[in-house]
N, C-alpha and C positions, 0 to 999 in steps of 0.2 A: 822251886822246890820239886823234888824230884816226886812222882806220882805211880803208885805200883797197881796194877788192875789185871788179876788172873783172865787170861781169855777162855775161851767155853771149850778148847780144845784140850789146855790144860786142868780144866777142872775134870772134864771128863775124864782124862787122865788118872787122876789124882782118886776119884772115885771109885774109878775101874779099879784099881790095885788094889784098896783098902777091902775093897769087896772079894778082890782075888785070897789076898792076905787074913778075912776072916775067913774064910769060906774052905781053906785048906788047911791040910788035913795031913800033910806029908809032911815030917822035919826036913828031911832032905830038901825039898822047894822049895820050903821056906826058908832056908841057909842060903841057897841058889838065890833066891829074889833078893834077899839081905844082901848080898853081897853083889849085884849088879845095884841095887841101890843106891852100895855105899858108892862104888863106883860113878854113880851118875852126879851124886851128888859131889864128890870130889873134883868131876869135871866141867861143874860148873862153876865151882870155885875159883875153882882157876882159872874161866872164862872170865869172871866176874873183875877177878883184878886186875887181868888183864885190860881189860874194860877201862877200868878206872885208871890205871896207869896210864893207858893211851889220854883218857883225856884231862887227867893233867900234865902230861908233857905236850897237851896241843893249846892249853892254858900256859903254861910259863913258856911255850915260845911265842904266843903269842902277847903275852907282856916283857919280853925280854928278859928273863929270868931264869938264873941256871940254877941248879943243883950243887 
């Protein structure tokens, strides 16, 4: 089973922005960060399935199994 554990690099992360994101005060920045956001998170999306695509086609060729 798969096991998921923020590491301390990413919480800080995560902390920093939220505090960025209360703390301001410009719409304009705040659109700008929204929108590298959304950005960020779209590209991990796509890493993500990418991810998973890789390992099940290293799963079905490893049991002889096509598509």
């Amino acid at each position: 089973m798969l096991t998921f554990k923020t590491s301390p690099e990413e919480e800080f992360w995560k902390v920093k922005m939220k505090r960025y994101i209360q703390d301001c005060s410009s719409l304009s920045e705040l659109k700008e960060m929204a929108t590298l956001l959304v950005e960020i998170a779209a590209t991990r999306q796509t890493v993500i399935q990418g991810l998973v695509k890789d390992a099940l086609d290293q799963m079905e060729s490893k049991l002889g199994v096509s598509s």
